[in-house]
N, C-alpha and C positions, 0 to 999 in steps of 0.2 A: 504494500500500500504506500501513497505517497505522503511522505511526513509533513505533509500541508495540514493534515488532520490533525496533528499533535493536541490543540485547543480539544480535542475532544474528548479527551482522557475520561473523563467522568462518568459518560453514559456505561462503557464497557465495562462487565466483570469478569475476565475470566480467570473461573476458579469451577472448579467440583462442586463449589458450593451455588454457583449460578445453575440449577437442576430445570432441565425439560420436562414436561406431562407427557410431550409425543409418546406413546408405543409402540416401541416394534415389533411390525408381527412376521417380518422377511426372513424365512428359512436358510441362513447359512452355514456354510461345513461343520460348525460346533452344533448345529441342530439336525441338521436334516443327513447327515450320511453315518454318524455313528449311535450307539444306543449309549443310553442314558442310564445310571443306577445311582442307588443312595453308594454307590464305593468310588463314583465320580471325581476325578482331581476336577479343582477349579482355579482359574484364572480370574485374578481380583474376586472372588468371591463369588462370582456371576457367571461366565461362562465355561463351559468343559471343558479341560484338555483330553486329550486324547494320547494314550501312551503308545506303543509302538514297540512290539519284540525285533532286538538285537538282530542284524543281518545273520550275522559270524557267531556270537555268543548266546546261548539260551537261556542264560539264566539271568540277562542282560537287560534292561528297558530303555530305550532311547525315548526324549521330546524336543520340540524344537518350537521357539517363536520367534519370527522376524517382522521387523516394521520396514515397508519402501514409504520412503517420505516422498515420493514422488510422486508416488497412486494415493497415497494418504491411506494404505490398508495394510491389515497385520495377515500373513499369511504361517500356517501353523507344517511342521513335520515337512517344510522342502516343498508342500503342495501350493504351487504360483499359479496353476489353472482355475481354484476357488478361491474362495474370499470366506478367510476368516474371522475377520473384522471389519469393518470398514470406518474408516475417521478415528483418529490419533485419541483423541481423547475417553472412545467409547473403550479404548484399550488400555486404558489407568485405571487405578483405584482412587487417589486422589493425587489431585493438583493446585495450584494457585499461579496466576499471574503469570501463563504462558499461555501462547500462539502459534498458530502454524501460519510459518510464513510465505509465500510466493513472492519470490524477487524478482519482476519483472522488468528489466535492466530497456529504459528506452531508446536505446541504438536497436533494437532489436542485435543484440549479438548473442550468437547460440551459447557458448559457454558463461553466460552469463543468466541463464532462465536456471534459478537454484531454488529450491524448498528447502527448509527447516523448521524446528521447531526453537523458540527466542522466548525472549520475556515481551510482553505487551509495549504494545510497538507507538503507543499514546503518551506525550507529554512526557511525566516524569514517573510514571507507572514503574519501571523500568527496576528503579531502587528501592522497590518493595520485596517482602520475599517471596521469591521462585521456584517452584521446587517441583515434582514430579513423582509418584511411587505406584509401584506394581507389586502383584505378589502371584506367587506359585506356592498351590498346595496342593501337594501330592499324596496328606496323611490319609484319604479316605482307603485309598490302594493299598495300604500296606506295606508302602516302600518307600525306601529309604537313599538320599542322593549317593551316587559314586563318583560321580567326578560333573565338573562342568566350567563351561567357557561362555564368553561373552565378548562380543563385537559393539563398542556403544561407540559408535565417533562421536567426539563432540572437538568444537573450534574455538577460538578464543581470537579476537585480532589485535590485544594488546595488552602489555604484561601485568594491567590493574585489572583483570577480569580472571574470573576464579571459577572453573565448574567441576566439583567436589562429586563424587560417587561413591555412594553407600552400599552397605547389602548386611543383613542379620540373616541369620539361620535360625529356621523353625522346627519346634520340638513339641511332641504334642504335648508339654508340659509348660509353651510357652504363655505369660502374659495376654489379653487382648488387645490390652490399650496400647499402641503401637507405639506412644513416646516411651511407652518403660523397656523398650527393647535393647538388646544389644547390637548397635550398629558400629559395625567395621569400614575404613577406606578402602577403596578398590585401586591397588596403585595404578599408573599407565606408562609406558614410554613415548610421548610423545616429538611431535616433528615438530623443530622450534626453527621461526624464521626472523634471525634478528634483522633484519631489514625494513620488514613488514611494511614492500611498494604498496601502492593501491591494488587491490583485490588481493591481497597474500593475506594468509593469513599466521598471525602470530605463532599460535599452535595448535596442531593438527591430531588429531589420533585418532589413527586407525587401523590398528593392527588387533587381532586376538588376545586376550587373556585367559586365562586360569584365574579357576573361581574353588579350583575345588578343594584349597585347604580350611577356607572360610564357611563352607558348606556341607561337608562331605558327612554322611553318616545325617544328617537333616534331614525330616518329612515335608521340607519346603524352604522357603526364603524370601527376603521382602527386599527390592531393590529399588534405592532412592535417588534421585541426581540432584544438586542444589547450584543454581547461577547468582554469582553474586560478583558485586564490583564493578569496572567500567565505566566510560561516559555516557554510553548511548545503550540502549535497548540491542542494538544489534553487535556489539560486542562477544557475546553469550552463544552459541550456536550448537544445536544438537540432531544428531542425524543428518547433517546437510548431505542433500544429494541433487543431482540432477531429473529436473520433471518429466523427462521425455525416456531416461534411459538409467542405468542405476553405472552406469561408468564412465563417465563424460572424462573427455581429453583434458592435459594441463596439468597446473603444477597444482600436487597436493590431491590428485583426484582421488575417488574412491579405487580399487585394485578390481578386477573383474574376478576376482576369486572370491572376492568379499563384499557381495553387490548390493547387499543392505544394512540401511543404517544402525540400527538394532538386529544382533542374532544372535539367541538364547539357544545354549544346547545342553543340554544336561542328559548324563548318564543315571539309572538307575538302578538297583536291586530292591529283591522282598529284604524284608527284613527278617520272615522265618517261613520255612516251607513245609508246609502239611498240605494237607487233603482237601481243606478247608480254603484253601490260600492258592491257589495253582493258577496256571498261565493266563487259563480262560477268564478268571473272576478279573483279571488285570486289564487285559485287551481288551478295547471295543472296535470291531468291525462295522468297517462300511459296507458290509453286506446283510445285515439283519434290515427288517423292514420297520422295527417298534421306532419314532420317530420322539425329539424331546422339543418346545421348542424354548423362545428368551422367557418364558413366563411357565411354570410350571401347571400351571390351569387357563388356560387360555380365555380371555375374554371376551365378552360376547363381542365381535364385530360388524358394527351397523354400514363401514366403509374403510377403503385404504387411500392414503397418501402417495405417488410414488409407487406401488407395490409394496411399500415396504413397510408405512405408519399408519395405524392405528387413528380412524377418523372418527369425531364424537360427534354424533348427530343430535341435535335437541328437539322435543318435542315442538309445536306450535302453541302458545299459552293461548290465542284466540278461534284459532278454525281446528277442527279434528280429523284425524288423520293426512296432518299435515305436519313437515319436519324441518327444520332449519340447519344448515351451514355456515357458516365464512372462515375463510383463511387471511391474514392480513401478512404483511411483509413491511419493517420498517428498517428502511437500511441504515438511519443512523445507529442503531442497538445491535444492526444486522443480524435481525431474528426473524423467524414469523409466530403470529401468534390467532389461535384459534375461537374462536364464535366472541372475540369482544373482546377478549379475556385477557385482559394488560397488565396486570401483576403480572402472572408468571410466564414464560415465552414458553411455546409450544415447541419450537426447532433455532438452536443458533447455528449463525453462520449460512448466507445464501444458501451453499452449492450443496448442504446437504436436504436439501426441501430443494430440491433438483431430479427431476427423472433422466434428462439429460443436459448438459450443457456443450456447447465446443469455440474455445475462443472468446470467451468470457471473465470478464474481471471486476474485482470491484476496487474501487480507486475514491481518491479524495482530490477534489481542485481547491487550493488557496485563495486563488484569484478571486472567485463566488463564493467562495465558503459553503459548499456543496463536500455529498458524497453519494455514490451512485453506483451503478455496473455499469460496467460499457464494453466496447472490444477489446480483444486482449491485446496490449501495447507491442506483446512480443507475436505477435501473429503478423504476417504477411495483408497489406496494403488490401487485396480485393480479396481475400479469404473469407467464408462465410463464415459468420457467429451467430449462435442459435441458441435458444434456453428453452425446456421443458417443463412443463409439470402436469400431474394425470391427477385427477378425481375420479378414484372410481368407486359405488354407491353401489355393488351386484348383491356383496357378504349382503346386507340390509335387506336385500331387495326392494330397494327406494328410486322411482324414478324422479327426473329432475322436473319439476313444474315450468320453473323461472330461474332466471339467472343472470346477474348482475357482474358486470365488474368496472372495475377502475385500475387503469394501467398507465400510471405516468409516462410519457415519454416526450423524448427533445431532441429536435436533432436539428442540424446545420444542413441548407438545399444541399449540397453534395451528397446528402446519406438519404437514404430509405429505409425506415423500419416499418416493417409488417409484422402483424398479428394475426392471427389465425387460430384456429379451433374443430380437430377432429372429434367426431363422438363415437363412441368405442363399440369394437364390432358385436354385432350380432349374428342370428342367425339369417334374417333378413336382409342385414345388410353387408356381409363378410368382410366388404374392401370400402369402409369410408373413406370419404374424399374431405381436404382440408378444404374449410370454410372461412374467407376470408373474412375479419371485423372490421369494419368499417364505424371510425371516429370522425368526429368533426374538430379540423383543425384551427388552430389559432396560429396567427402571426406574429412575432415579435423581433425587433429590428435590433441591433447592437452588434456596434463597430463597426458600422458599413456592409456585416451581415444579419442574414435573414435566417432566422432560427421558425424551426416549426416544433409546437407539441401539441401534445393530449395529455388535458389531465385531469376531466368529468366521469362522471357513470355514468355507464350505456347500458341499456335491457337488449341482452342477446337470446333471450329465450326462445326465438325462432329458428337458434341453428342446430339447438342440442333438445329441444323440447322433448318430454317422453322417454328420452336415452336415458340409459344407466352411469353415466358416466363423459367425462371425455378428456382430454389431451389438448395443454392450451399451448403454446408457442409463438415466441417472439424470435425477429430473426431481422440481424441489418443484415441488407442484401449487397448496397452498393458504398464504394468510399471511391474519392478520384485523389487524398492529395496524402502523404507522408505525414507521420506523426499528429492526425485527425482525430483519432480516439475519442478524445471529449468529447466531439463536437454529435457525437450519437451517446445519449446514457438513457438508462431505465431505472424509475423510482425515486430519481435525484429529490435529495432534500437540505436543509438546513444543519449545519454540525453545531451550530452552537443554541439550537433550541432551547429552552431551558428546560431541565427535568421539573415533575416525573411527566413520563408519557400518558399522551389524552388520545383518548380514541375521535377523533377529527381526520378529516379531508385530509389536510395536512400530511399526518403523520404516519398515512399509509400510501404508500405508494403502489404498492399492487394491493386489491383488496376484492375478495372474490365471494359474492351471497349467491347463495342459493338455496331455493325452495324447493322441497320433494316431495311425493306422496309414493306410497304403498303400489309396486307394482297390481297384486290384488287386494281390494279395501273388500274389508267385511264392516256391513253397516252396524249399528244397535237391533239389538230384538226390538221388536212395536214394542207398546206400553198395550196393556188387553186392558179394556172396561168389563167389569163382571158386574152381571146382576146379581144383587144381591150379595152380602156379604159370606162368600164360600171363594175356595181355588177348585179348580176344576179338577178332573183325574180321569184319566184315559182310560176309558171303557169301563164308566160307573154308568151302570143303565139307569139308578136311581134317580139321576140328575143331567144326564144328556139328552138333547133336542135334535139329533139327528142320526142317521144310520148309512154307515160305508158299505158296504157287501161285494167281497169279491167274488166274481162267478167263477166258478169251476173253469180253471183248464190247466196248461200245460206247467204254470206257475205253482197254483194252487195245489194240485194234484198230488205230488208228492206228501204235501204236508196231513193230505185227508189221510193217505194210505197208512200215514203211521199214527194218526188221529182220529179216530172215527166219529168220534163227538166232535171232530173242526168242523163250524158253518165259513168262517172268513169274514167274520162279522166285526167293526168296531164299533162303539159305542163313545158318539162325538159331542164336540158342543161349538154350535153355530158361531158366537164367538170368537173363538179360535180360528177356526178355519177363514173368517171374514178377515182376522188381523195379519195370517201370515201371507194368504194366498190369491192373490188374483183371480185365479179360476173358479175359487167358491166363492169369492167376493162378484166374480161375475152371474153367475148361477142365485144366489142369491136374490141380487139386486134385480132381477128376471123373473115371469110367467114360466119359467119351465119346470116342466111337470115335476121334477125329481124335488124342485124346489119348495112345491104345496106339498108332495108323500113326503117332505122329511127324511129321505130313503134316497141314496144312490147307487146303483150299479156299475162295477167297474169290472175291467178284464186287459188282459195286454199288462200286468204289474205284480210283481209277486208279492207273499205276504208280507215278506220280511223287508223288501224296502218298504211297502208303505207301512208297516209298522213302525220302523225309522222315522221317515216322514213325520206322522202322527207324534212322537214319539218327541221331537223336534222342536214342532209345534208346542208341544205341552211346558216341555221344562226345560228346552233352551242347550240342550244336549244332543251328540249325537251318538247313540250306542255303538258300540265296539264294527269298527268295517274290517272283511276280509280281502284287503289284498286289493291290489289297482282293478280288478276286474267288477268286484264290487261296487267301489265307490263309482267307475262308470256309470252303473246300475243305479247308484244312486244321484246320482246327477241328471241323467237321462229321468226320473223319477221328480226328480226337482224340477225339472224343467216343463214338464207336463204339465204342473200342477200352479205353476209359476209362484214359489216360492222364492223369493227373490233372495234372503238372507240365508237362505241352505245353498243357495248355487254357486255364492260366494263361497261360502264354506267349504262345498267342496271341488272347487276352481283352485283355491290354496294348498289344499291338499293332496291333490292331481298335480301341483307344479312340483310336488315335493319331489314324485315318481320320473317325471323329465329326465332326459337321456337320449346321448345323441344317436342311440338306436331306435327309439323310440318317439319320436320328438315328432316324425309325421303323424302315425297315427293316432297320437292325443293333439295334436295339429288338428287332424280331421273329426274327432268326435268333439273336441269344442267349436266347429264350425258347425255340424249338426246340430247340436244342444242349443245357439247361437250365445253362448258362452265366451263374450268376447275379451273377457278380460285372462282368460287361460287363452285364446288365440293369441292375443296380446305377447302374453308371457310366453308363449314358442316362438311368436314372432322375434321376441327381443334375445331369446336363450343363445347364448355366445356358445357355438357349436367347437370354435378354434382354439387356440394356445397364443400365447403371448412371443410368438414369433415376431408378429406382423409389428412388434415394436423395433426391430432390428430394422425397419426396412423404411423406418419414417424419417 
């Protein structure tokens, strides 16, 4: 970021103690490819390791964790094709008063695009304490550390800057409170450059260590780094790598042997070997099917962010069956934050409330007193930059009513930014097409240029109406002139605001409402007027005013032959049947004959749906149904009868059954039944996989 911002020290906090509501519900390596048990080792206390028998040795456990500071992800055991973490800090236990930084050097010069992790890169932040810790526990297993090594580069660019490294060995007879522990230094040999040109760095370290006399014979270990001293915040430097490749050229590079910034390797044994204790209770295979995930009970999800967050739908306090959303985005805090909700941030830092981004940055100008995204400085002149983010609403089964947003942007005549808006495939629709949004611009003149933005709410609920979801995107398409960047930003705001934050115009810059309802809505039961003070009861002759009779046939039949006293008689009450049903409400309201006998005649329905039915009607329940073939049965029953509150009912319960084997022919008997809201629901039923995001 550009230290124009420094004035803004005060809105940022990063620490451990700045906590997100988001939830993640995104299936990664620590969840979804190995099993889970209470003899689980965990990392920071929260997620699995996974142990790993010895190539060569059996009676051997290997683990492994590495951080690429350039992908910003922790990858676990050597596996670099999944993602075992993702974002530097989701991979602490606690920290304070550190950043990951992106040094975007604007010559555009390649050896110069560098990540790290620093102290807070605001004002005087800087000379607060910094510090960082992780921990590995391995007591659930059984076992016990043999040996182990560590890869921590960190940099220094001048001889008043100190970053100290710790590590305590754990016993299961350790302390909890982590200050009472015994921490030991990590010595290093580092590469000292008494010259220290521009870009050199003072001192360098990046070679391997042995850990294993400070650890060995351990059920685990707590490893801490501390930055202190310096003039400037970026003094301090930890994992520096390059963002594009983990070996960039030059002096002081990382070694291609050694291509990440962090590598933890530890050797292990049991500590005693019985019957009880053997290989298998050790190992977890990524072949077993039982699945664990970040939550050990999963909560109910009404939507996801991303794929990846936990979206909190809120009811409507004035209309029913209706549900509210918003996401906001405010980049001087650079957080978003969900339905209002401005104490506490929902996601920090843009790019992780990102489905995708490419060529994206977020930066600060002096000049304006602004801070914003914009393209990325170190990208190529007409290269395209593009930002994502996906609402999808299916978990819920909520489609979108309405939908709102407000999307700051500013750009100088030479740039073009577009917005757009896919809605997420269906069965109906497999291949959406992006829908362009269309703003009304405003002009403003300065310096003899002509700046264009948007920065009101627009009602877009004609592009995505009905849909489950969609996929929003901003993209500068065009630039003509070198080192332009500013002159296109998204969200730009005020750095010197003053706290705390107000939910206003202002202080969101992207801010996204939306309204939903119930893909199937099931209404209220009527309210029944009775005469006289009694409740009715289904097939009291004593007190019913009318008579069902099924005639004999192919329905009825079976049930006479094992009944011989069955007539197929109910015993009803006018009433009832007026409040749920159209058809008796019709008949009723009518000269027709069945309507003076008090007596109807029925055939074509077996007993057992329309005892259902009845049954329904009465107390607001539906007895026990056998199997999708049934509830057919009993829909096609509802539908006769025109029950309008059972056809919902069992429209909901018909979508449960959905499947992409089966998806035409409850297609076609909700077109028969004219059951449009189960048509609806096949219509919308996303038949594909989430390929078709690779391809947008």
């Amino acid at each position: 970021m550009n230290m124009e911002g420094q004035q803004y020290c005060k809105v940022r906090y990063p620490s451990s103690v700045d906590e997100e509501t988001a939830v993640l519900m995104k299936k990664e390596i620590f969840s979804s490819n190995y099993f889970c048990s209470s003899k689980t080792p965990l990392f920071n206390d929260k997620y699995p390791m996974h142990v790993l028998p010895h190539p060569e040795n059996p009676i051997v456990f290997t683990h492994r964790i590495s951080y690429d500071t350039g992908k910003d992800i922790y990858y676990e055991n050597g596996i670099t094709n999944k993602v075992y973490l993702e974002f530097w800090d989701r991979g602490i236990l606690e920290f304070n008063n550190i950043v990951y930084y992106p040094s975007y050097d604007h010559t555009r010069n390649q050896s110069c695009r560098i990540a790290y992790l620093t102290r807070d890169n605001f004002g005087e932040n800087f000379r607060k304490s910094s510090y960082i810790v992780w921990k590995f526990d391995y007591s659930p297993t059984n076992l016990q550390i043999l040996e182990g090594t560590v890869r921590l580069q960190h940099s220094t660019l001048n001889p008043d800057t100190q970053i100290v490294w710790y590590i305590c060995k754990l016993t299961d007879n350790d302390p909890t409170d982590h200050k009472n522990l015994n921490w030991k230094i990590i010595w290093f040999n580092p590469i000292i450059n008494q010259r220290n040109q521009h870009n050199h760095l003072y001192i360098n370290v990046l070679d391997d260590v042995s850990i294993t006399y400070l650890i060995k014979g351990g059920t685990g270990f707590m490893l801490r780094v501390e930055l202190r001293g310096g003039h400037t915040w970026e003094d301090a430097q930890l994992f520096r790598q390059n963002m594009d490749e983990r070996d960039p050229q030059g002096l002081y590079a990382q070694s291609e042997t050694s291509p990440f910034g962090m590598d933890i390797r530890i050797k292990l044994k049991q500590k005693k070997i019985d019957e009880h204790n053997s290989k298998r209770s050790i190992v977890y295979h990524a072949s077993t099917k039982e699945e664990i995930t970040n939550n050990p009970s999963d909560p109910f999800v009404t939507g996801l962010f991303n794929n990846t967050y936990r979206l909190n739908i809120l009811p409507h306090q004035e209309k029913s069956n209706t549900f509210l959303h918003r996401m906001s985005y405010n980049a001087r805090t650079d957080a978003y934050y969900e339905n209002g909700i401005i104490e506490k941030k929902y996601l920090r830092i843009w790019r992780r409330g990102t489905l995708k981004c490419k060529n994206i940055a977020y930066d600060a100008d002096g000049r304006s007193n602004t801070i914003y995204l914009c393209k990325n400085p170190f990208s190529t002149v007409c290269s395209p930059s593009l930002i994502m983010w996906k609402f999808d609403y299916r978990p819920g089964n909520l489609l979108i009513s309405s939908l709102s947003v407000k999307l700051d942007t500013a750009m100088e005549r030479n740039y073009y930014i577009s917005w757009s808006i896919l809605a997420l495939p269906s069965n109906k629709n497999q291949n959406p097409e992006w829908k362009s949004i269309k703003f009304e611009t405003e002009m403003v003149s300065h310096d003899v240029v002509n700046y264009f933005s948007w920065n009101g709410r627009i009602d877009i609920s004609d592009l995505v109406k009905y849909e489950y979801g969609f996929i929003l995107k901003g993209e500068i398409v065009y630039c003509s002139r070198e080192l332009s960047w500013i002159e296109a930003v998204l969200f730009k705001q005020r750095m010197n605001k003053p706290m705390p934050l107000m939910d206003d115009d202002e202080n969101f810059g992207m801010d996204i409402r939306v309204e939903l309802v119930p893909d199937i809505t099931c209404d209220p039961l009527p309210l029944i007027q009775w005469k006289g003070n009694f409740s009715a009861i289904l097939n009291d002759k004593s007190t019913c005013d009318f008579i069902i009779i099924l005639k004999q046939n192919e329905y009825t039949g079976e049930l006479q032959d094992c009944f011989p006293d069955f007539k197929g008689y109910f015993y009803v009450h006018s009433h009832i049947l007026l409040a749920y049903s159209d058809y008796f409400r019709a008949m009723f309201n009518s000269n027709m004959l069945e309507a003076n006998e008090r007596r109807l005649e029925l055939c074509g329905v077996s007993y057992l749906i329309m005892d259902k039915i009845l049954y329904f009607m009465y107390y607001g329940e539906i007895l026990p149904v056998n199997g999708l073939s049934q509830w057919y049965e009993l829909l096609y029953g509802a539908t006769r009868f025109f029950v309008q509150t059972l056809i919902q009912r069992c429209e909901k319960e018909i979508s449960k059954y959905v499947t992409k084997s089966n998806i035409n022919e409850i297609h076609g008997l909700a077109m028969d039944c004219g059951a449009q809201q189960l048509v609806r629901y096949c219509d919308m039923f996303y038949i594909g996989d989430e390929s078709y995001e690779n391809r947008i």
